[in-house]
C-alpha positions as CSV (number, residue, x, y, z in Angstrom):
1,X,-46.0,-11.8,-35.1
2,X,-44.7,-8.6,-34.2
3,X,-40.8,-8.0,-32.7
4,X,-40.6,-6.9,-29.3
5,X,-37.5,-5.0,-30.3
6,X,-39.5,-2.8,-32.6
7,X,-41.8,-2.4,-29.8
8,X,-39.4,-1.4,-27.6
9,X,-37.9,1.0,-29.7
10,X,-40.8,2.8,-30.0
11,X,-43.8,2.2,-28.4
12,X,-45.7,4.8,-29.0
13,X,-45.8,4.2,-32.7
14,X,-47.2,0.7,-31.8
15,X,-49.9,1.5,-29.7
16,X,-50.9,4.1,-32.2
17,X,-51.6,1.1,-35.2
18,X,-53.7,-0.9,-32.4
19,X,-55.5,1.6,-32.1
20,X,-56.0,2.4,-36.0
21,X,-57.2,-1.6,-35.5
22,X,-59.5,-0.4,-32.4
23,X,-57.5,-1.9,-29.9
24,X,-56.7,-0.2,-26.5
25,X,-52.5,0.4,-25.8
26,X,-50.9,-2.9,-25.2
27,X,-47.3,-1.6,-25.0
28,X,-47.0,-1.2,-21.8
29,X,-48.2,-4.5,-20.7
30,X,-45.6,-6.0,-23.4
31,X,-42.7,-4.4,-22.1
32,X,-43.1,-5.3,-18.7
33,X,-42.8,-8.6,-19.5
34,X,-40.0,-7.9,-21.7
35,X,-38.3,-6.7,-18.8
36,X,-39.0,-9.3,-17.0
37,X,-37.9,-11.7,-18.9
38,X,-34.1,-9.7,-19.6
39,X,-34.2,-9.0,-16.0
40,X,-34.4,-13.0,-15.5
41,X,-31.9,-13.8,-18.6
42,X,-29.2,-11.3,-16.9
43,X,-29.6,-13.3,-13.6
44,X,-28.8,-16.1,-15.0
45,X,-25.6,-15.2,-16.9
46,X,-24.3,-13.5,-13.9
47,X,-24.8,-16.6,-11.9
48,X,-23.4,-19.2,-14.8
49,X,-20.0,-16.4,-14.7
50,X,-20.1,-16.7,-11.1
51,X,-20.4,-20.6,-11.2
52,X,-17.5,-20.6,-13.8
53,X,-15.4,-18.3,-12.0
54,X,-15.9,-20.9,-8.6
55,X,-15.2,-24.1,-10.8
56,X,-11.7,-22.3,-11.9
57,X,-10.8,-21.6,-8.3
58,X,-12.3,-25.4,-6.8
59,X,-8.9,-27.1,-8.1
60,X,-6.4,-24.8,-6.7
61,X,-7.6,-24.6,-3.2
62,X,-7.4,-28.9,-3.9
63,X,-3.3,-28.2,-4.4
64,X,-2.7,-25.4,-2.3
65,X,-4.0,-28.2,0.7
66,X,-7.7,-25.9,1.7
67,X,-9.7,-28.1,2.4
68,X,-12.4,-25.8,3.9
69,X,-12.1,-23.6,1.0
70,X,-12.8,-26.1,-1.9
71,X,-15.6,-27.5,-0.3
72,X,-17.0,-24.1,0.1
73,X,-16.2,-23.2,-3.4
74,X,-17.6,-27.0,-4.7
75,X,-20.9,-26.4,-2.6
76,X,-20.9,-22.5,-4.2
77,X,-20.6,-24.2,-7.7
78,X,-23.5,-26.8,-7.3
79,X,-25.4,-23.9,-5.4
80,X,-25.0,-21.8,-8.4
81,X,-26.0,-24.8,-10.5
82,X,-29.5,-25.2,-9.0
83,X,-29.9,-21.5,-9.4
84,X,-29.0,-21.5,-12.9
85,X,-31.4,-23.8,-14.0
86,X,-34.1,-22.4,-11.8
87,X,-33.8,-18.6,-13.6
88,X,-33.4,-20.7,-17.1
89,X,-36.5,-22.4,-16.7
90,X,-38.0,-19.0,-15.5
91,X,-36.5,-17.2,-17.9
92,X,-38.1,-19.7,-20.8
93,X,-41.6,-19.3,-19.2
94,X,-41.2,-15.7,-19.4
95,X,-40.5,-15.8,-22.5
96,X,-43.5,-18.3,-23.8
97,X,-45.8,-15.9,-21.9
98,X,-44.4,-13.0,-23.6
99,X,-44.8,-14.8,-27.2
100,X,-48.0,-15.8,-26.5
101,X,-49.4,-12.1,-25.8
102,X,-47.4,-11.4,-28.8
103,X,-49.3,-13.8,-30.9
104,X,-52.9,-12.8,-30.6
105,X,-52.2,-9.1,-31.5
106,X,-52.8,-8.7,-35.7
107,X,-50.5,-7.0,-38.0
108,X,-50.1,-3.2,-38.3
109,X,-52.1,-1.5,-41.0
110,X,-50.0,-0.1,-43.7
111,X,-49.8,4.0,-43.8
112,X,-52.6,4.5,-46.6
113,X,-55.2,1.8,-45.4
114,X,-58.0,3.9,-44.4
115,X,-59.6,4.3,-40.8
116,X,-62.8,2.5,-40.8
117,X,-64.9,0.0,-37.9
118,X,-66.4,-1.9,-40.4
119,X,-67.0,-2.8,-43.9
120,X,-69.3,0.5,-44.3
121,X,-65.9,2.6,-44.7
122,X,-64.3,0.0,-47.3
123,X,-63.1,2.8,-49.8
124,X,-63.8,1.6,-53.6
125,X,-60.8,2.0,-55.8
126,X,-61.7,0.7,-59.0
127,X,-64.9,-0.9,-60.7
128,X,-65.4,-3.2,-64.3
129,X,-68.3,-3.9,-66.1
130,X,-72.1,-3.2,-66.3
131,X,-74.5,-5.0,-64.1
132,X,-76.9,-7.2,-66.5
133,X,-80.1,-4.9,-67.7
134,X,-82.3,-7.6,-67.0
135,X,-86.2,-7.8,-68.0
136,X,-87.1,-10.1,-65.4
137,X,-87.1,-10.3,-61.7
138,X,-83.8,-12.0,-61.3
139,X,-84.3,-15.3,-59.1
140,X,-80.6,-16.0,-56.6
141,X,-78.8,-18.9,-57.4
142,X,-80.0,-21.8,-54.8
143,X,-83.5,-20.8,-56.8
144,X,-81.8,-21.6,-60.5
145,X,-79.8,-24.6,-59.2
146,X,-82.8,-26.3,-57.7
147,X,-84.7,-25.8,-60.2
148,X,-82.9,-27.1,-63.0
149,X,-82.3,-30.0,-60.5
150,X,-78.6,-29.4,-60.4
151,X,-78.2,-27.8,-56.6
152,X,-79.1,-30.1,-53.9
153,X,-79.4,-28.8,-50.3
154,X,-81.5,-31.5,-48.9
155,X,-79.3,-34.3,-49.6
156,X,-76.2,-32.7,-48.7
157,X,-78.1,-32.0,-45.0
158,X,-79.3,-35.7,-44.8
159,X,-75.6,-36.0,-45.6
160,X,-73.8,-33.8,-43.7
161,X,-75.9,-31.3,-42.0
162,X,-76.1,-27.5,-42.5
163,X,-74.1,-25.7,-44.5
164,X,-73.4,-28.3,-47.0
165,X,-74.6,-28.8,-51.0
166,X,-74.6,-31.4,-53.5
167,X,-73.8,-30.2,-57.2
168,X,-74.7,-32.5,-59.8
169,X,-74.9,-32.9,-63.9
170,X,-74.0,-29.6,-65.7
171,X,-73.7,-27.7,-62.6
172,X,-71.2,-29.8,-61.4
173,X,-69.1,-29.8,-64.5
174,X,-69.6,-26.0,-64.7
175,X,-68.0,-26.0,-61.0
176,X,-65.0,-27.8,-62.2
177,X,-64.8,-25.9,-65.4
178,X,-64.2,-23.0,-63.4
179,X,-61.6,-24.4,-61.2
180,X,-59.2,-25.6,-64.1
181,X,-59.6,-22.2,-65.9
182,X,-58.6,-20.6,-62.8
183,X,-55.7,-22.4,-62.6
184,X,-54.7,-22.8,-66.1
185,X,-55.0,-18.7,-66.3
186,X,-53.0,-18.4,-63.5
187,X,-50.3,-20.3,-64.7
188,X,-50.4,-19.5,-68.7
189,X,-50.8,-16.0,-68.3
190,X,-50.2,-15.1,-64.9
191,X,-46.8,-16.9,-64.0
192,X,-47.7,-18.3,-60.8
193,X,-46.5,-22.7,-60.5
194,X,-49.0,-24.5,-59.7
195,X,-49.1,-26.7,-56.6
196,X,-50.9,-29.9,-55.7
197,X,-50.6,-29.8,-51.4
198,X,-52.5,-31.5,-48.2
199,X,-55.3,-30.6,-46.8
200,X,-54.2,-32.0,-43.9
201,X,-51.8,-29.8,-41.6
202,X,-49.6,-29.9,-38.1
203,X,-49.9,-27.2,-35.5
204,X,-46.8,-25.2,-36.7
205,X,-48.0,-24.4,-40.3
206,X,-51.3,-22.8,-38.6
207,X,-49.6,-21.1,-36.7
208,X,-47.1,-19.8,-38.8
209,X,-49.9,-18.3,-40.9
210,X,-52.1,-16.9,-38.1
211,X,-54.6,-19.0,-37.5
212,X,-53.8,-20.3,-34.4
213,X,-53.6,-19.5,-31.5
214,X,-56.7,-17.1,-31.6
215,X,-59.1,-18.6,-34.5
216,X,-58.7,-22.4,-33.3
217,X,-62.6,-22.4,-33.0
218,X,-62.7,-21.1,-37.1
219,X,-61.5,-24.5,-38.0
220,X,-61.8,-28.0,-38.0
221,X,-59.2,-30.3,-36.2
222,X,-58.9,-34.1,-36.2
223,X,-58.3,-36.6,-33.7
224,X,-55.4,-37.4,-33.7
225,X,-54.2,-33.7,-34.2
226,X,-54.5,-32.5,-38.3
227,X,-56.0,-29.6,-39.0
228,X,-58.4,-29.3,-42.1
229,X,-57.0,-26.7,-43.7
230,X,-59.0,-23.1,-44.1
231,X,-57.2,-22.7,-47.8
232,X,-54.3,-23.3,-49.0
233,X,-52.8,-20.3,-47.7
234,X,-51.6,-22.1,-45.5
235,X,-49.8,-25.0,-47.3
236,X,-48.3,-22.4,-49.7
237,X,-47.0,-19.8,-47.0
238,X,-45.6,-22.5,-45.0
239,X,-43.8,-24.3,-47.9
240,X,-40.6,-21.7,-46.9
241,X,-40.8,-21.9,-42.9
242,X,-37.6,-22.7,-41.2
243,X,-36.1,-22.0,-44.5
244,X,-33.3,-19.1,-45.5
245,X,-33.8,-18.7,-49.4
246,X,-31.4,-17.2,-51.5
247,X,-33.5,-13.6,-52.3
248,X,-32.3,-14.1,-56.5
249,X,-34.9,-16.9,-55.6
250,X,-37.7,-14.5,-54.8
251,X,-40.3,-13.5,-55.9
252,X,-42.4,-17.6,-55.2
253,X,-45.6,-17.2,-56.8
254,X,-47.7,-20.2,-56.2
255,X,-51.1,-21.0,-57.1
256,X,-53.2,-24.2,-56.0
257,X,-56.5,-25.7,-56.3
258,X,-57.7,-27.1,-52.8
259,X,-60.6,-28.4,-50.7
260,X,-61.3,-25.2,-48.3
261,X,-62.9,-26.1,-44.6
262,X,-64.4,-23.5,-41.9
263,X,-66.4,-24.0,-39.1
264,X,-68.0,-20.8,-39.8
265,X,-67.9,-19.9,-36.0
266,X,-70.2,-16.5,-35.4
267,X,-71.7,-16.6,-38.6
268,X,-75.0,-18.1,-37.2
269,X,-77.9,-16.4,-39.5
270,X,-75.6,-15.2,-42.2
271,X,-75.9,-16.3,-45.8
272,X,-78.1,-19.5,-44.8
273,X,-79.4,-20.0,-47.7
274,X,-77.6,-21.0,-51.2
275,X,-73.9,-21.8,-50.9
276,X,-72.4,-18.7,-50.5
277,X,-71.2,-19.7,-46.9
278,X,-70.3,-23.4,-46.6
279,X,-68.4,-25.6,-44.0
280,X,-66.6,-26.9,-47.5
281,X,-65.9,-25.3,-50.9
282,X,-63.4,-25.1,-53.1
283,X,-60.4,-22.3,-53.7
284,X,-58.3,-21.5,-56.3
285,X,-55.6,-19.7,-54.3
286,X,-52.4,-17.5,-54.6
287,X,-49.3,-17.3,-52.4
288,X,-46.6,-14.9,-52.9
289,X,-43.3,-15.0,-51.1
290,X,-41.7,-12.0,-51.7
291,X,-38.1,-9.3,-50.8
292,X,-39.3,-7.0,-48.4
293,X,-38.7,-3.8,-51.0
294,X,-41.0,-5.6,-53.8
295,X,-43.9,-6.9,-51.5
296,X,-46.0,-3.6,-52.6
297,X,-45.3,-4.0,-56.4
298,X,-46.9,-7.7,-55.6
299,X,-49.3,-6.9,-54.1
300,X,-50.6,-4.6,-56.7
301,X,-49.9,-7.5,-59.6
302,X,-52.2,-10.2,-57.4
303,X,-54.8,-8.0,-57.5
304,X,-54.5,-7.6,-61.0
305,X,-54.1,-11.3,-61.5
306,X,-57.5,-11.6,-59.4
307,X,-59.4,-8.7,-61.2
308,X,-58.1,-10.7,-64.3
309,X,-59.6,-13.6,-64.2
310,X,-63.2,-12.0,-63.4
311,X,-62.8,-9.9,-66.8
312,X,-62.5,-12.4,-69.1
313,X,-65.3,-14.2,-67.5
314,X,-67.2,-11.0,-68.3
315,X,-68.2,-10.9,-64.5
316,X,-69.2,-7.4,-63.7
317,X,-67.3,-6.2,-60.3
318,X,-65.4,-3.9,-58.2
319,X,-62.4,-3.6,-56.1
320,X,-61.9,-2.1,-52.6
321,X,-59.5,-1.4,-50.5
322,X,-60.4,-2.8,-46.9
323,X,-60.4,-0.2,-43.8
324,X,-58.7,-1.2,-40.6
325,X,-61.5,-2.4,-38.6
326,X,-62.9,-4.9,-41.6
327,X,-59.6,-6.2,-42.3
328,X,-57.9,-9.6,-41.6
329,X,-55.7,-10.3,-38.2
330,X,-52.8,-10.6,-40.3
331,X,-52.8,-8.3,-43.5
332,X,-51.0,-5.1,-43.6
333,X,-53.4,-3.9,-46.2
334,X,-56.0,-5.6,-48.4
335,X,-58.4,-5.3,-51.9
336,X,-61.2,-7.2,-52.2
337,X,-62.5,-7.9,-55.0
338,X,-66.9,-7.7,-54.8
339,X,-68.4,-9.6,-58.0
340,X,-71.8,-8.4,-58.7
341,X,-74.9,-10.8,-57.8
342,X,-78.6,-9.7,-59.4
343,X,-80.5,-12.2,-57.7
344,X,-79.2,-10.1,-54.7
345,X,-79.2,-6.9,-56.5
346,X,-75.9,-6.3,-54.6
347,X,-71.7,-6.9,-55.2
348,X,-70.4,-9.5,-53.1
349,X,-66.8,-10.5,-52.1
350,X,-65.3,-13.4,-54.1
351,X,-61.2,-12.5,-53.5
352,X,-59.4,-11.2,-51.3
353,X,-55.8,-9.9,-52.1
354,X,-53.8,-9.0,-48.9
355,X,-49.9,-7.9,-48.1
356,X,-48.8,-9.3,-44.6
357,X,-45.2,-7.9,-44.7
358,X,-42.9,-10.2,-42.3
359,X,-46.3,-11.0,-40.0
360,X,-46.1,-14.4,-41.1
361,X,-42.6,-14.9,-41.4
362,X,-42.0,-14.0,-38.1
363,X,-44.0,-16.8,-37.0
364,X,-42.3,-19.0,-39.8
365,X,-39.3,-18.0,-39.2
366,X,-38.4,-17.6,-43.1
367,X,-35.4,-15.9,-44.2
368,X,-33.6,-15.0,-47.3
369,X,-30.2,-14.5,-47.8
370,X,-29.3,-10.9,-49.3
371,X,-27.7,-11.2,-53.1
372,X,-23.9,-9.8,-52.2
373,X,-24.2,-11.3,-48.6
374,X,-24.8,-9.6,-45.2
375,X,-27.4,-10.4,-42.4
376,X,-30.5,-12.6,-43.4
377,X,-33.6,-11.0,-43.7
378,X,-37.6,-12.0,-42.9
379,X,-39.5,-12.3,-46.4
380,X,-42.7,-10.6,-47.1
381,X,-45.6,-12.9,-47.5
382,X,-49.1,-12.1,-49.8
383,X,-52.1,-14.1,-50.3
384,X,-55.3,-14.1,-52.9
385,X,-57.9,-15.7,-53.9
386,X,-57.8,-16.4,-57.5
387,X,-60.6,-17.4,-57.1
388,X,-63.4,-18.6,-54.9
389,X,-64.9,-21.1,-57.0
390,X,-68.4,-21.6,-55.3
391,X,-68.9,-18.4,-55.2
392,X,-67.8,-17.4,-59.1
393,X,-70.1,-20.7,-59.8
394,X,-73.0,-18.4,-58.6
395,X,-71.8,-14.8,-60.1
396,X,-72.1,-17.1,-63.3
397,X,-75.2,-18.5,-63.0
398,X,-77.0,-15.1,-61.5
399,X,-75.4,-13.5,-64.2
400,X,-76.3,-15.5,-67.2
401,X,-79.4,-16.0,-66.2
402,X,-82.1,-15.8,-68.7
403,X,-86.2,-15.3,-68.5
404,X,-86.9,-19.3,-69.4
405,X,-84.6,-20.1,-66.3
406,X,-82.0,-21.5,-68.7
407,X,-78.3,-20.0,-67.8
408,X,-75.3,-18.3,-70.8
409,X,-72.3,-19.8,-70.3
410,X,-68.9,-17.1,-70.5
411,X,-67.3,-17.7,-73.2
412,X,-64.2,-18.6,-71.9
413,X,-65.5,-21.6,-70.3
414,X,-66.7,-23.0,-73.7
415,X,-63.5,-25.3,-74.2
416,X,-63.6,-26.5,-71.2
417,X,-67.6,-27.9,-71.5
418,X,-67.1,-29.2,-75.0
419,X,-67.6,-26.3,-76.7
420,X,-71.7,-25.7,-74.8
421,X,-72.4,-22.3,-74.3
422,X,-75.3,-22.6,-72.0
423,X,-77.2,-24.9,-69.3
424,X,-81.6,-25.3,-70.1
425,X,-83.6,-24.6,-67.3
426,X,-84.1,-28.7,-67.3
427,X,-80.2,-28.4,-66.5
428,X,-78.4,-29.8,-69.7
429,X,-75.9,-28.2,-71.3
430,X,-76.2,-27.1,-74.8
């Protein structure tokens, strides 16, 4: 969430990011209601000082024998009481209104994000490895997993409906493979704790991370008022709202392992087949929580803790740097991280890395406490994916794909299967 004070400062500067973001000039509109809302504030400390002043003066016109003049002054003082709480409670709507229109606006791009509508002006900063030379027409991965038995789309919509899979046997253990190795990396070599959170979540945490209000219809919501959670994102982030850490605390660095749900909402006729795009999947993710003057050095490191984990699965990929009209409502700037897919002949994203500066905090309202004292401070908040498991399930088989149908295991995954290098086209590992 942005500060109005900011805004108000200079407003100029803030209508010229939303509009870097495609968005018309909003400024205007903001302060209005800004002034309103002051306008409505200084009414109503005027009358409370007016109401004070009367309550003072309502016992000595009692002594002095004026009759006439304390109950004028005691009718002025309940007058001024009515009015009071009629300009608070205006005052308070004012204000909701005025943090509501606040809410739906996304974060300002950073300075060096480039100017882009859409993912065609992503600017690609780095790239690693070698796309497979393959002798064969590679086949995508819902055409592997099927056919080794291992990948099960009917079930899962007999199940479920669309958008959901069954994994079974070697594929299944693959799957998991990947997820501990995620984690373990992240922990053994990247420094991050690892966390173990619900999936479950109140209003406030999805809102403090920018989900709701505006992308209520992107996820799933109980009964009686839970939110499935769209990754862990949002456990981690929110693990410091309402809190006021002391900043030799910071940098957090969390990782977890979670159940991932999305309604998917305007993706009708994307991805439909295979599992790229499901309702539920699985996330290895990364939270940073960060002093405002480091948030850029973290941001570089997640990326590198992301790009990491793809190299020593030998995955071929690259990383780009996302434009301001393809990036997220509340990222300041953002890599992702495209792993390369034959059976689409194409790189696809499997991370995203993103800085959100005090976006979320705002929302949060977490603080740290300056080393040396002085005035608290909002943190900086940063979020990865480290990684997507589904999808780095199908950058492995695409990519180890052989002629016979049979799929090479990475070998950094051998440990964790036993020590079996590969899955047979009948879908055993060997």
């Amino acid at each position: 969430m942005h500060d109005i004070r900011t805004i108000r400062e200079n407003p100029d500067a803030f209508d010229a990011a939303m509009a870097r973001r495609g968005l018309a000039p909003v400024s205007s509109s903001l302060l209005k209601r800004d002034a309103a809302r002051r306008g409505l504030v200084t009414k109503a400390e005027a009358a409370l000082a007016e109401r004070n002043a009367a309550s003072k003066q309502v016992g000595a016109a009692r002594a002095a024998g004026d009759e006439a003049e304390f109950e004028r002054l005691r009718a002025l003082v309940a007058d001024k009481k009515a009015e009071i709480a009629a300009l608070e409670a205006e005052a308070a709507q004012a204000d909701a209104a005025l943090r509501e229109a606040l809410m739906v606006l996304p974060n300002l791009p950073l300075p060096d994000v480039p100017d882009g509508k859409d993912e065609a002006d992503n600017v690609e900063v780095r790239k690693w490895g070698e796309p497979p030379a393959l002798d064969f027409a590679p086949k995508e991965h819902w055409e592997l997993g099927e056919a080794m038995g291992g990948m099960d789309f009917e079930t899962a919509a007999k199940l479920s409906g669309a958008r959901f899979m069954v994994l079974s046997g070697a594929l299944a253990r693959l799957h998991r493979a990947l997820a501990q190795f995620m984690l373990d990396r992240n922990v053994d070599v990247n420094g991050l704790v690892e966390h173990w959170t619900p999936v479950l979540v109140r209003d406030e945490a999805m809102v403090g991370t920018g989900q709701l209000p505006k992308f209520a219809e992107d996820s799933y919501r109980t009964t009686n008022g839970w939110w499935l959670i769209p990754t862990s994102e949002v456990t981690l982030t929110n693990m410091v709202a309402g809190e006021t850490v002391d900043a030799a605390t910071l940098p957090r660095r969390y990782t977890a392992h979670s159940q991932c749900f999305r309604s998917e909402a305007g993706s009708a006729g994307k991805d439909t087949r295979g599992m790229l795009r499901q309702h539920q999947f699985e996330k290895v993710e990364m939270v940073t929580i960060s002093h405002p003057d480091t948030s850029g050095d973290e941001l570089e490191r997640m990326r590198g803790c992301a790009e990491g984990i793809l190299e020593a699965l030998d995955l071929p990929y690259r990383t780009v740097v996302l434009c301001t009209g393809d990036m997220g409502f509340g990222a300041r700037k953002t890599y992702d991280l495209e792993v390369w897919l034959p059976g689409q002949d194409a790189y696809r994203e499997i991370s995203s890395c993103s800085v959100c500066g005090d976006f979320q905090a705002r929302r949060m309202n977490a603080r740290f406490k300056p080393e040396g004292g002085g005035k608290p401070g909002f943190v900086h908040t940063l979020n990865g994916s480290g990684l997507a498991v589904g999808r780095c399930l199908i950058a492995v088989m695409e990519n180890g794909q052989r002629a016979d149908g049979s799929i090479a295991i990475p070998e950094a995954l051998h440990g964790y299967l036993g020590g079996k290098s590969s899955i047979g086209a009948d879908g055993a590992l060997t």
